[in-house]
C-alpha positions in Angstrom: 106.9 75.0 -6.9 110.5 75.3 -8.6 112.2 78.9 -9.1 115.8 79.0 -11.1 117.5 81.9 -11.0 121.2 83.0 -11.8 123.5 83.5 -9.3 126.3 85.3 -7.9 128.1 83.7 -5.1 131.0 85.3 -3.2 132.8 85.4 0.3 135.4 87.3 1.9 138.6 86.0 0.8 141.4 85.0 3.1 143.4 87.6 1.2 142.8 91.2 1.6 140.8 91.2 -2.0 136.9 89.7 -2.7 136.4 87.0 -5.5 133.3 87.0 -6.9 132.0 84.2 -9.2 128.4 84.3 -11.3 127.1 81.1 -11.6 124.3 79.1 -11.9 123.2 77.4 -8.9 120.5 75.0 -8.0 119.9 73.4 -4.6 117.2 72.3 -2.6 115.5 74.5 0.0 111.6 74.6 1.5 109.0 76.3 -0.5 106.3 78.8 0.9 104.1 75.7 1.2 106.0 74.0 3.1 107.9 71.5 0.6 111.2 71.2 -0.5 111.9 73.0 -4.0 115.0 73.8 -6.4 116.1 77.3 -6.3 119.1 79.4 -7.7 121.1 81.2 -4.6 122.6 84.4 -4.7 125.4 84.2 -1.4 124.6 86.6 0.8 126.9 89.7 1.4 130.0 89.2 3.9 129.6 92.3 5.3 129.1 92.3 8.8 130.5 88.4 8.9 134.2 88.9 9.2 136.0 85.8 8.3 137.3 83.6 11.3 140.7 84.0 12.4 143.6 82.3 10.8 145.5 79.7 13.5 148.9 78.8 13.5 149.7 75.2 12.0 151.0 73.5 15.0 147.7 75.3 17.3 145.1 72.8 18.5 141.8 74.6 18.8 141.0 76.7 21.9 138.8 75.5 24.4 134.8 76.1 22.8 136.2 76.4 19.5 135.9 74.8 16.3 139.0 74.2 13.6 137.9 74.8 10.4 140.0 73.4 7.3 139.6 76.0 4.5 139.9 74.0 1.3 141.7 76.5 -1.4 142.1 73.8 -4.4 140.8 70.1 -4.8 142.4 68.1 -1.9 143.5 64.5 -1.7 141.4 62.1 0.9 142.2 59.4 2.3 140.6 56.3 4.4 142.7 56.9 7.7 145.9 58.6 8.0 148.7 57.4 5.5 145.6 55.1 4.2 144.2 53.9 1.1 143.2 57.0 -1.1 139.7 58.2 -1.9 138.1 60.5 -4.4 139.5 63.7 -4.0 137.7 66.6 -2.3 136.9 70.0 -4.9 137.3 73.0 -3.6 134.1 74.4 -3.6 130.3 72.9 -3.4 127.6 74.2 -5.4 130.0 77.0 -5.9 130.6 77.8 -2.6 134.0 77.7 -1.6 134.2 74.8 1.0 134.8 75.2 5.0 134.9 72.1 6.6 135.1 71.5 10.3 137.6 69.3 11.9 136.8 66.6 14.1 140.0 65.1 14.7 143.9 65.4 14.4 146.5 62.6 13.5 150.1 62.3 12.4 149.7 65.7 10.1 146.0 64.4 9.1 142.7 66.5 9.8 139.4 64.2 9.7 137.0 66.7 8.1 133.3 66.3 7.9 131.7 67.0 4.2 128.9 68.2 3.0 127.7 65.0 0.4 125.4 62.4 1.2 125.2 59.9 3.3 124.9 62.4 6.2 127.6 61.9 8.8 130.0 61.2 6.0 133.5 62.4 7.1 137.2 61.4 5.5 141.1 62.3 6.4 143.1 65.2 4.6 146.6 66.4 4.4 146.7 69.0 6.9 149.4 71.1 5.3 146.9 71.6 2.1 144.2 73.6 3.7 144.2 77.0 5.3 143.2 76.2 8.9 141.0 78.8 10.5 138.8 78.1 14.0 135.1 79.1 14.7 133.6 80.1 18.4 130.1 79.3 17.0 128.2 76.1 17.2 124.4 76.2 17.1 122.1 73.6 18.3 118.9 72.5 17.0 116.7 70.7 19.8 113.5 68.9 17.7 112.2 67.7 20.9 111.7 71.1 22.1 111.6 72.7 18.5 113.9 75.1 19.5 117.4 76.6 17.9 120.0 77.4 20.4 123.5 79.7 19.3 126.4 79.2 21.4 129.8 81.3 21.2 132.9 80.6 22.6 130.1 77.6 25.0 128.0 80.5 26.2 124.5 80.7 24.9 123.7 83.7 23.0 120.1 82.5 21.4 117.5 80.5 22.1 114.6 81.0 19.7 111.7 78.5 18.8 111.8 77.2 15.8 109.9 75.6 12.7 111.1 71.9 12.3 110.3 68.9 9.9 106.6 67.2 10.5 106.8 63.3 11.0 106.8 62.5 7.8 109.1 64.9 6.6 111.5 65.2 9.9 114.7 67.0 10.4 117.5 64.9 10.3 119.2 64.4 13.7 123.2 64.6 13.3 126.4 66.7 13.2 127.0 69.1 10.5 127.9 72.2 9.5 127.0 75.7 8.0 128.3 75.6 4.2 127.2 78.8 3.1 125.1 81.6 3.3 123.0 82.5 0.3 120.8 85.5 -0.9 116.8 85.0 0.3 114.9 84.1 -3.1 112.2 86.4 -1.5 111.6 88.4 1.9 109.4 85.8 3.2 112.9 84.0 3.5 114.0 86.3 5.9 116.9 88.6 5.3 119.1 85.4 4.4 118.9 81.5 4.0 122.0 79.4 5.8 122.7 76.2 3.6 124.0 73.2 6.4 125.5 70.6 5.3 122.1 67.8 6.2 120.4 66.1 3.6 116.6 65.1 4.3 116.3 61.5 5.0 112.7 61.2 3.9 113.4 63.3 0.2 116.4 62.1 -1.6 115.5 64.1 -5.1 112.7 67.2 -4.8 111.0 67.6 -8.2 114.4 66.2 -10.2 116.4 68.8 -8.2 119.2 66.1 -7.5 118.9 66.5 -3.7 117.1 67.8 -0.7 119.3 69.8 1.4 118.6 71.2 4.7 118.7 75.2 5.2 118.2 78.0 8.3 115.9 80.4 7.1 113.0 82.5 7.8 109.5 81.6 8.8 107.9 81.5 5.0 104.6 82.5 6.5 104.5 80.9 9.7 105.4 83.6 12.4 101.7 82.6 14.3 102.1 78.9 13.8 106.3 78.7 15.4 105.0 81.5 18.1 106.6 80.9 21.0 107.3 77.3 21.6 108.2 76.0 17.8 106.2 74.1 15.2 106.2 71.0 13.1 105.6 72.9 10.2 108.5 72.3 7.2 109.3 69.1 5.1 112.9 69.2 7.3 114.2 72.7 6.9 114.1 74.9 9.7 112.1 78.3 10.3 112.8 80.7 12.4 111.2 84.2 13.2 113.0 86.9 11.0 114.4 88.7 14.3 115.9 85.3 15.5 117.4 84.7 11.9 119.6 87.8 11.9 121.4 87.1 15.1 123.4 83.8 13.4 124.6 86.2 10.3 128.5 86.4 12.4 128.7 82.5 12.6 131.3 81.2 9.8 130.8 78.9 7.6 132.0 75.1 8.9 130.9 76.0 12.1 129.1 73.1 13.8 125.3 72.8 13.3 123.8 69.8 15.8 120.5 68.8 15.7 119.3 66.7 18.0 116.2 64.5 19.1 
């Protein structure tokens, strides 16, 4: 099942005004039966998800927290720090603008993890080209027990069972990130779906969709089946009960998503 539709994709801006841009968009989500589809997104709204706050330049992240390089414009890359050069990072990814969290600092260069295929794929920037923002959010997803956990500021705030990949079609196990939050096509999405930043292992192109991207979203039918304890029930995305859903809408984007075996 495929469902294209036009979208309109926004976010708060780090300046006191909103950009809105209406574009197309197709990713790759999980269908009501259970497969991975194409679908336009809509971003959800930002209210109620105030952006993370700005940190100084020189500031290291705070204890629990997550730095977050806010690409504003297409950013060199590099190899290693005053290495060779890569293809350069654009600024935003499937017309989101792009968030990416930092996983390591080094004579004025920020290691970044990115969104593209292969998963784990990570590369150096300049650090004086971003906006550098920091996250207190970090969710966990725990396959062996089928369970999502939220923790702010290393306190946990959620822990709610949770629809996950079957064998054939698991969840990937890595680090990533939230990218973006987009409009539910439906309401048996929940009240929104959270794009990550994992790529299926087992689906490298859904129906000529050009990927197969991971999302958060809501349980597309399968409330009785996730119950209590979780469910192998999705072809990698991950379901969780509407209730459970609206309690990550303050996490950020590029704040850490692990999932875990």
């Amino acid at each position: 099942m495929r469902v294209i539709v036009t979208a309109r994709l926004h976010r708060a801006s780090m300046k006191s005004s909103t950009k809105f841009a209406l574009i197309g968009l197709v990713i790759t989500g999980l269908a009501a039966i259970g497969a991975f589809v194409g679908f336009g997104l809509k971003s959800a709204s930002n209210v109620g998800r105030p952006a993370p706050p700005r940190v100084p330049s020189t500031s290291a992240p705070a204890l629990h927290t997550t730095l977050i390089a806010a690409l504003v414009k297409t950013t060199a890359a590099y190899l290693s720090p005053g290495g060779p050069a890569t293809a350069p990072i654009a600024a935003s990814w499937h017309g989101s603008p792009l968030d990416l969290p930092v996983i390591a600092l080094r004579d004025g260069y920020l290691e970044v993890r990115l969104p593209s295929r292969p998963n784990g794929s990570t590369t150096w920037i300049r650090r004086n080209n971003v906006h550098l923002l920091e996250t207190p959010y970090k969710i966990v997803i725990d396959l062996s027990t089928r369970h999502l956990l939220l923790y702010r500021d290393g306190k946990l705030t959620l822990d709610a069972p949770a629809g996950i990949g079957t064998v054939a079609d698991p969840t990937p196990t890595g680090h990533f990130f939230v990218a973006f939050f987009a409009e539910a096509p439906s309401a048996a999405w929940g009240p929104f779906v959270i794009i990550t930043s994992a790529h299926s292992n087992a689906i490298s192109d859904w129906e000529e969709s050009g990927d197969a991207i991971v999302a958060i979203h809501g349980p597309l039918g399968e409330d009785q089946a996730i119950g209590t304890t979780g469910a192998q029930v999705s072809h990698g995305c991950v379901r969780l009960h509407d209730v459970a859903l609206v309690q990550l809408r303050a996490v950020p984007d590029g704040s850490p998503v692990e999932i875990i075996s």
